[in-house]
C-alpha angles and dihedrals in degrees: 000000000000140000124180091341092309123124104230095195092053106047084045085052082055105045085043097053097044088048084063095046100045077052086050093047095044102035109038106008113041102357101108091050082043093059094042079048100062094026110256132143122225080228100056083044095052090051095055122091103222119238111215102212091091084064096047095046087044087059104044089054089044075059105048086043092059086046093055102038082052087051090053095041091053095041096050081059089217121146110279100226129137101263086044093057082043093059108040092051080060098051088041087049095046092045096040130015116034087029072064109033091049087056105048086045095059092047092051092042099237130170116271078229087068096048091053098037090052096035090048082056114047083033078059093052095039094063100037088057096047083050093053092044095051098037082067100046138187 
């Protein structure tokens, strides 16, 4: 299932996957030096009710990235292959998002913390969606 040269399947399987691992990365994994990072208490965390509505935003952009990354992969006319979408999700990560996020996070005066804990993730999900997206193929 196609649109405009993009494999749907493949850019859902994506968003999807990098929605689990950015649970796994936050949740398991870092959440608790996520939390110390932007100055929350387990505590304060426990007593809120959770909106949803960070998750569904979250997954509607996993989505649009994937749309996009599959845009550039295709539009850069390289073999999609595994190691290309590899490396591609690390060029997309080192030009554009920690180069931001490290930014944004020294005007605002944020923890280093914050900077590695959010740059090892979305370089996570960078990469996992340039493997998926080239595992499929044109």
């Amino acid at each position: 299932m196609t649109f405009a040269g993009m494999n749907l399947i493949a850019i859902v399987s994506a968003a999807v996957a990098a929605f689990m691992f950015g649970w796994l990365w936050y949740g398991l994994l870092f959440g608790e030096a996520w939390r110390r990072a932007i100055g929350w208490k387990r505590t304060e965390v426990q007593s809120q009710s959770p909106s949803p509505m960070p998750f569904i935003i979250s997954f509607i952009s996993l989505l649009v990235m994937a749309c996009v990354f599959s845009g550039v992969l295709r539009h850069t006319k390289i073999e999609l292959t595994v190691a290309n979408g590899l490396i591609t999700g690390a060029f997309l990560w080192l030009g554009f998002v920690i180069t931001t996020i490290g930014t944004n996070n020294r005007f605002r005066d944020a923890k280093t913390a914050l900077t590695v804990i959010d740059g090892g993730h979305w370089l996570g999900v960078l990469l996992l969606q340039g493997a998926i997206l080239g595992a499929f193929g044109p």
